[in-house]
Every structure is written in C-alpha cells, then in structure tokens.
N, C-alpha and C positions, 0 to 999 in steps of 0.2 A: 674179462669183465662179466658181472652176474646181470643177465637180461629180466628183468621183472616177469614176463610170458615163462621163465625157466623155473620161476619155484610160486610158491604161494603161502598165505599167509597162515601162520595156525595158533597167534598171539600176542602179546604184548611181557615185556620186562617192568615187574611194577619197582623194585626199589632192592638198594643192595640190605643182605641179610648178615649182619654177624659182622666180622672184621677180618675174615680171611679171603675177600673178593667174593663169594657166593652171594649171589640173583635169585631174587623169588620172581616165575616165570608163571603169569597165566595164561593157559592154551586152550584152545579150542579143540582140537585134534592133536592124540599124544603118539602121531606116528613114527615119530624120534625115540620112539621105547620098543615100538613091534616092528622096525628095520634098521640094519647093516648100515647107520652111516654116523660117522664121530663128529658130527659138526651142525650147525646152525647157522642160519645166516642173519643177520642183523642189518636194519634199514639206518647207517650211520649218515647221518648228514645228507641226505636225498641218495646213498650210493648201500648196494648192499655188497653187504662184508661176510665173507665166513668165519666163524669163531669155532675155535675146536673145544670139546666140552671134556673136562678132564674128569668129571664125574656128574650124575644129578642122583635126586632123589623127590620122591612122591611126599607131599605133605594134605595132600587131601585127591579127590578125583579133575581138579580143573589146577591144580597148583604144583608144582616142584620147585625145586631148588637148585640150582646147576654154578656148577665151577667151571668157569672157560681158563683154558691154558692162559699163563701168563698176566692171569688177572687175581692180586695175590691180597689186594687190601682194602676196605670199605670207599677208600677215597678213589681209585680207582675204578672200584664196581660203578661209582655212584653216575658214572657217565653213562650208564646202561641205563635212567630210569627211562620210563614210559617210550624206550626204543620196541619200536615192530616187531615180531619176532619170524623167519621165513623158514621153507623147507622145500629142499629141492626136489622137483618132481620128476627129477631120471632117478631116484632110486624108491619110487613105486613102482612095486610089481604090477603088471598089467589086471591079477586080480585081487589085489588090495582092492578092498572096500574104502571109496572114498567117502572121510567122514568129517568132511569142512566143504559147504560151498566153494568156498574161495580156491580151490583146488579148480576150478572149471572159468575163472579168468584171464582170459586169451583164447577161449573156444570161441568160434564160428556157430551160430546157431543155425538151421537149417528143420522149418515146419514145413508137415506133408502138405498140406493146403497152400500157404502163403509164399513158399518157399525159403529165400536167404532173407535171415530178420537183419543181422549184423553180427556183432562179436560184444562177449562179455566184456565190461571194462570195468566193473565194479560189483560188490554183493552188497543189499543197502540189510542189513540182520538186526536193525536196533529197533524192530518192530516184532512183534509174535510173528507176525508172515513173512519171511525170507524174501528179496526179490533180486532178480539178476535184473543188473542197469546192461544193456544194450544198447549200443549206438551203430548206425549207419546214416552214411551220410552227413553228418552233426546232427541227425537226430537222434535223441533218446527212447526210448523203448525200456519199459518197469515191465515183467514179468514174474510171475509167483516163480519162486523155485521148488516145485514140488515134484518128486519122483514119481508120479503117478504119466506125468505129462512127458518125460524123460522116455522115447522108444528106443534110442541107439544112441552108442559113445564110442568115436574113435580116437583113441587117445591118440594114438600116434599121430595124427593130422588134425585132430585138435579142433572135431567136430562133433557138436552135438547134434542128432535128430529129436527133435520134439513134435508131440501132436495138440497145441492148443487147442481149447475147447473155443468154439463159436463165441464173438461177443469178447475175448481179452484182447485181440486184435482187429486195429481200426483198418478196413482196404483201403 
C-alpha cells in the first residue's frame, strides 16, 4: 500500500480528452518527464493508486495529455475527473531540484533558534505567498515557504533545517 509521506502531489486530472481514454492532466511540477519512472499515482477513492501511463504529451507548459494502460475510452477516462494527481518521491535523485512545495509534506522542520516546530502536513499555495501548515501537538503553525529561510535538507530522514526571521515565530 502507497503511504501518503511516500509521494506528493504535482496536480490534478481535469476531464477525459477525445474518445480513446486520454486525460488532460494539470501539473504543477512535470517531474514525470525529466525521470525514469512509467507511472503515476492517483488519489482514488481516499486510496492511492498507481497507473501506468502508456504514453503523454505536452499541450501547453502546466498541461499534457496522458493514456494510462488499460484505459481505452471516454467513459472510462471520465472516472479520472478532478482526481489528485501523485509522484513517488524514491525516484527523485537526491539532486533533482525540487520544484513543488508539496514535495516537502512529511518533513520534520527543525529552526536554529526555536528548535523542533513540528512536521509539514499540508501546503496552503492558493495565496501569492506559499505556506507550509505545521502541526505539533494539534497545534498549527502557517509559515511562508520561502527558500531564503530554507538552511539544510535531509531528504533521506525527512528533515528540514530553517532559520526564521524574528517575529514569524510566537515563543
């Protein structure tokens, strides 16, 4: 079974295209073009699913098109709309440039000052300013997501070090 902490999200499935099962797919991050892996995962029914993609193609910079194996005709496809779209994060190279927040949901954060804040559990991006949700404890914690703030990343344990600035953090 696929663990949510094991991939992340890079978009949404908007609506079948055509009549041969092919998905118009919008992404956030098109890392499923610049690595080695034939599949997708999809968030079906609260469970995610890998689907193997028997071909895609580019129709603009944030859009493609993809044929999943086994998925042969509009009425079929059409069970894909507005499905999640995932990607597993064991076949990033450790220096792939990450280019989705949402790739850093299930890190650990960890400021030089404050110390351990808690662990990402969500990315709230429907603002200009990106914020990772942090909880610890049941409480919540909003932090800008900006790369400036970002000192160290351990992927493999799935911690981030940051240096907030005075003042985004209450003692």
């Amino acid at each position: 079974m696929i663990r949510k902490e094991e991939v992340f999200k890079i978009g949404v499935i908007n609506k079948p295209h055509g009549i041969k099962g092919e998905v118009s797919f919008t992404f956030t991050d098109d890392i499923f073009d610049r690595v080695d892996c034939d599949y997708l995962i999809l968030l079906m029914d609260g469970i995610l699913v890998p689907f193997f993609m028997e071909e895609y193609r580019f129709r603009s910079d944030t859009v493609a098109l993809v044929k999943f194996e086994g998925i042969d005709t509009s009425e079929q496809a059409r069970r894909f709309t507005n499905v999640e779209v995932y990607f597993p994060k064991k076949f990033m190279d450790e220096q792939e440039d990450v280019t989705s927040w949402n790739f850093f949901i299930g890190f650990r954060v960890e400021d030089v000052h404050h110390g351990y804040l808690g662990e990402i559990t969500n990315v709230d991006d429907t603002t200009l300013n990106v914020l990772f949700a942090i909880e610890k404890d049941g409480e919540e914690l909003l932090l800008p997501a900006h790369e400036e703030f970002i000192i160290g990343l351990d992927r493999e344990k799935k911690v981030m070090k940051v240096n907030v600035p005075d003042g985004l953090i209450e003692p």
